[in-house]
KOLRO-601577 format. One record per atom (N, C-alpha, C): residue in one letter; x, y, z. Coordinates in pm, whole numbers, plus 50000, padded with zeros to 5 digits. Layout:
N
AXYZ/...
***
This chain:
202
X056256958954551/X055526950854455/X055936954954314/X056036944754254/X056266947354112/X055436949554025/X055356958253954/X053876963453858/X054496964453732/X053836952253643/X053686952253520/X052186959453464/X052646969553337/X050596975753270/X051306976053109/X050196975453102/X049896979052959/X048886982352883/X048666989352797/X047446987552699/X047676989352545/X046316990552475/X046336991552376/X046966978652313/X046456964052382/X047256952352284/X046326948452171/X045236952952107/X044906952152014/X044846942251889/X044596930452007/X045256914351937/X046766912351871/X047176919051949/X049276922251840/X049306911751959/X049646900851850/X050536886051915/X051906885851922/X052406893951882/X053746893351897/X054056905152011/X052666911552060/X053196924652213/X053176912852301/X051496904352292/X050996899052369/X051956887152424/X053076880252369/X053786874252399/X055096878352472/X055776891552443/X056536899152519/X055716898852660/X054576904152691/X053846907552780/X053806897852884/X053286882852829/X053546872152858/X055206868452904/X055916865552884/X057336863752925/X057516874453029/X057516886753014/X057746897453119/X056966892153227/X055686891653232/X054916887753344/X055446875453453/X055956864853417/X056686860653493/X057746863353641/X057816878253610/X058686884153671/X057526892153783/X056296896053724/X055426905653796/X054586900953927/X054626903354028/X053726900654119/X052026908554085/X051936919354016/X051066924953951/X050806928153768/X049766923453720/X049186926353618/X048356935153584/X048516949153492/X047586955753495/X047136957453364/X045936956253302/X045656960453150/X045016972853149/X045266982653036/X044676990853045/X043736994252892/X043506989052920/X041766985552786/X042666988852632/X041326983852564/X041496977152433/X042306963652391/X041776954052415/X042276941152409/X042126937252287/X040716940352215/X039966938952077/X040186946252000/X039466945751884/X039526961151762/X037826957451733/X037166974051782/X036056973551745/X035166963951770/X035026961851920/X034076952151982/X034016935551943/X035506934351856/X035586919651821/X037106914251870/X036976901351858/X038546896151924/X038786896452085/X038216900352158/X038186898052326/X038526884652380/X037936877152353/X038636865052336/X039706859752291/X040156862052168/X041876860852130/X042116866352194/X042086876852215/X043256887652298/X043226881652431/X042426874952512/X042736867452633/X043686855252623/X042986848852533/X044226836052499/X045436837852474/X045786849152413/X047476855652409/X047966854052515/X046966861652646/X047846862752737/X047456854352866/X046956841352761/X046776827952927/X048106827852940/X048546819653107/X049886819753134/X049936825353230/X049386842453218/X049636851253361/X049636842453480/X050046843653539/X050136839553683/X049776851353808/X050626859453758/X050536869053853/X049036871653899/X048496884554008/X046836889954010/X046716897553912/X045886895153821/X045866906353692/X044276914553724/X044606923953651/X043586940053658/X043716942153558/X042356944153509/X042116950353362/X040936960753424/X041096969553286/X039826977553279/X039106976553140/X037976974853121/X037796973452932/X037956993052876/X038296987852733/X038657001652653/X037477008952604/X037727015252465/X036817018552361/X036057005452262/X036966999652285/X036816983152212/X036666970752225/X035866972152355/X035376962452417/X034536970552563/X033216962552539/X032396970452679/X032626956752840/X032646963752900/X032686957153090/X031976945353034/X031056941852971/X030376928052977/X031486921552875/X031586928852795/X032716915352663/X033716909752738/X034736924052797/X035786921352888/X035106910153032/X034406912853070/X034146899653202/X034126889153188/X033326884553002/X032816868452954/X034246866952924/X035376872052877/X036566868352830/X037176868652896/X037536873952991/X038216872553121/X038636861653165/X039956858953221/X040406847453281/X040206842453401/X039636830153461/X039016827653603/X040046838553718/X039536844553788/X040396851553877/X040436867053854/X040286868453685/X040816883553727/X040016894453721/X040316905153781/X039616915053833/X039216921553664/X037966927953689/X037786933353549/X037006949653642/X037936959553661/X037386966553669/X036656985053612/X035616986653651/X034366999353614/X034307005453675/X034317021053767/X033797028853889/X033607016154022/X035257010753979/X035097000654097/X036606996954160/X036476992054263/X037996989154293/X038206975954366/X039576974454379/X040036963254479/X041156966454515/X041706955354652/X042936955654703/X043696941654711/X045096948854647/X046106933054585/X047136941854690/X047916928654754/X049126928354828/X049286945454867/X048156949754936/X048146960055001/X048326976654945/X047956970354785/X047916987454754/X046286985154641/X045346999054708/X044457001954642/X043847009554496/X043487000054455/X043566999454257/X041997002654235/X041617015454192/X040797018554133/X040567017753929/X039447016453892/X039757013153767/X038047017253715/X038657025553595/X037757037053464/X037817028353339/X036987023053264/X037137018153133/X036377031953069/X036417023852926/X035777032152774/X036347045552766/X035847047752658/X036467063252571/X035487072752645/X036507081552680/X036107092952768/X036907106952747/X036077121252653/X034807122052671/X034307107652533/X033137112852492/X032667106852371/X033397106552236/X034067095752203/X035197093152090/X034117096051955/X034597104151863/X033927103051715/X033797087451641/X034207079551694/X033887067551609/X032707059451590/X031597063551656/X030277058451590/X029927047251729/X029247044351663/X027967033651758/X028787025451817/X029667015651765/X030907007951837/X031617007051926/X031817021451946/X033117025752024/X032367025852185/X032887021252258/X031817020152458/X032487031252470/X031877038052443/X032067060152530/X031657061152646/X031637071752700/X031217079352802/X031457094552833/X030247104152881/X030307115552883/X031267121153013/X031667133753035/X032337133953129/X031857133153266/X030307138353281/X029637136953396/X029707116053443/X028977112053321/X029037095453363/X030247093353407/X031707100553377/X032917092253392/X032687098453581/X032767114653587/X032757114553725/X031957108153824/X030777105353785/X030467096553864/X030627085653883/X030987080953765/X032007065953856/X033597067153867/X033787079453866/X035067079253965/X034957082754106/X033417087154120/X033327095154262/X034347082654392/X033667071954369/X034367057854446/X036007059454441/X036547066454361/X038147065054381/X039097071954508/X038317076854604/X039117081254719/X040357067954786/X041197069954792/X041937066154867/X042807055854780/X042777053654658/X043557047654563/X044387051154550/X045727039254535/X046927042454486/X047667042554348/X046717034454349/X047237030954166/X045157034554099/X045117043854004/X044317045353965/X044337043353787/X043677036853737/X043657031353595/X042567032753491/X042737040753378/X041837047953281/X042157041053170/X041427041253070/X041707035252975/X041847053252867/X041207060452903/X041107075252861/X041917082152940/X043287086052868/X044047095552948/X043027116753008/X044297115053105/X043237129453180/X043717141553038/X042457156053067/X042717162052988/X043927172653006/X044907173552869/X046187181152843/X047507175452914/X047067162352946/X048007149952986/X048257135752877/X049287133052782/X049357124652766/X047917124752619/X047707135552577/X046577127852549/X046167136752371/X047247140352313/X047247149552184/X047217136252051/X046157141751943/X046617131451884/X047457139851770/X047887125651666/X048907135651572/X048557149051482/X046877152751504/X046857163751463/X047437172751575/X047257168951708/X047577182851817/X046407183351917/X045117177051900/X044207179151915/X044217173252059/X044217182152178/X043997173452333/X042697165452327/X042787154752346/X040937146852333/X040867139152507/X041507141352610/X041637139652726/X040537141752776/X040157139852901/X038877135152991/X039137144753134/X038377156153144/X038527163053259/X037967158153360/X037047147453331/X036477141753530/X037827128353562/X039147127853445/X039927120353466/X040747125653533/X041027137353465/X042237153153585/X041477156153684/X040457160553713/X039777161253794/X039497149953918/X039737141553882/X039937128753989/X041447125354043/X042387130653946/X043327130253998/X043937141954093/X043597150654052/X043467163454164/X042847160554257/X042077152654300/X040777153454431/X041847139054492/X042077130654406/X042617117254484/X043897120754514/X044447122554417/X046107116854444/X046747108454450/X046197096254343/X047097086454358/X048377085554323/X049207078154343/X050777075254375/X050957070954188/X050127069054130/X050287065853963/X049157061353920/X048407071453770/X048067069153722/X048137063153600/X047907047653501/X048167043753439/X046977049053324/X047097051053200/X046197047653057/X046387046052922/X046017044252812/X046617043252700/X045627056352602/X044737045652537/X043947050752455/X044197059952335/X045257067152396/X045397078552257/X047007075352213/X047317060552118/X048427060352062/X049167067452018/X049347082151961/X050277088851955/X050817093452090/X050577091852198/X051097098352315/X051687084852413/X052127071352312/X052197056052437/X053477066452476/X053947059552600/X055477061852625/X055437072252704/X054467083852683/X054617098952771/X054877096452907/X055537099153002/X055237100353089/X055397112653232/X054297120653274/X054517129353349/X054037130853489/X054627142953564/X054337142053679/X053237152353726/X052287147853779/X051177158953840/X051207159053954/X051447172654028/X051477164054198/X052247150754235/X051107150554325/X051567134854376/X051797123254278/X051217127654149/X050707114654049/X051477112953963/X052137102453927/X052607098153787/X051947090753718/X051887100353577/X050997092853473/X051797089753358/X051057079253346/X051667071853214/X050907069253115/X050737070152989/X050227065752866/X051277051452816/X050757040252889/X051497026252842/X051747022352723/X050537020952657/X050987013652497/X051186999152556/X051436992452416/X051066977752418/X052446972352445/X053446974652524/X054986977352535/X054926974052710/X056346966052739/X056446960752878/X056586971352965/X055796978053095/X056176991353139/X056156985053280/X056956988253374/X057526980353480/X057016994353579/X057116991653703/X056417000153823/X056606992753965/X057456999354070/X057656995254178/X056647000854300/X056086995954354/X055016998254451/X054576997654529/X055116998454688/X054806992554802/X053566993654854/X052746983754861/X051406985354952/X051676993155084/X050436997155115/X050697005455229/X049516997955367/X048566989855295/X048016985755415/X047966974255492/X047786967155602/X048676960855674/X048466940555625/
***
């Protein structure tokens, strides 16, 4: 299976249209939160990317909460929270919001690390697992240096093991990509990131 992700499109019409053209090619769509800036634009940022065809998966970010992301959402696609589904046989778990608690004020859809583990507790047996908050001392320094990563996010990936973890959230680190174990993680960015993936169930 072909796996197109991304995040951090941040109403950029000129990613959102790359994104668009690439997708053509994808049997899978994955977003990985922040569609908006600051709980506004959820809606543009969907209309960028009508067209998809493919099954698309989102998770909402810091900048948009699970309810904005669902009303904007395109008929069909998965919008997922401490929740999962299964596309052409591989299992996709999916974490939105800023995780731990982002300094940006009332706006920003946070979460503490206990709330995040418990809705990751549901991620056993996922293959593709998707954060919008990279795990902690992964992917996740900003340009001061400062790790701001999510330990019930490493911590889930240690207990699961999925075959790739996708997230964005902390723009100085798009592009990183490393190996933990079983897991490859990626910090996407709003940039075409391609992923080959065979389902495994029947």
């Amino acid at each position: 299976m072909r796996v197109l992700a991304f995040s951090d499109l941040h109403m950029a019409r000129a990613r959102a249209a790359d994104l668009l053209a690439a997708s053509r090619e994808a049997d899978l769509v994955i977003g990985a939160g922040d569609f908006g800036n600051m709980r506004q634009g959820v809606a543009e940022a969907m209309a960028m990317l009508d067209g998809i065809a493919a099954p698309l998966v989102m998770v909402p970010g810091n900048n948009e909460s699970e309810a904005e992301l669902r009303a904007a959402a395109p008929e069909g696609a998965h919008v997922l929270h401490g929740t999962g589904v299964e596309i052409g046989g591989l299992q996709i778990f999916g974490l939105g919001g800023g995780v731990p608690v982002t300094p940006f004020g009332s706006w920003s859809w946070d979460f503490t690390e206990d709330e995040a583990a418990a809705l990751l507790a549901g991620a056993d047996g996922a293959d593709i697992l998707i954060s919008h908050s990279p795990p902690k001392g992964i992917a996740d320094r900003t340009s001061t240096g400062h790790s701001v990563g999510s330990t019930a996010v490493r911590d889930a990936i240690d207990r699961v093991q999925p075959r790739l973890l996708v997230c964005g959230h902390i723009h100085d680190c798009w592009g990183e990509d490393v190996q933990r174990g079983t897991t490859r993680i990626v910090n996407l960015g709003p940039t075409v990131n391609w992923f080959d993936l065979e389902g495994t169930a029947p």
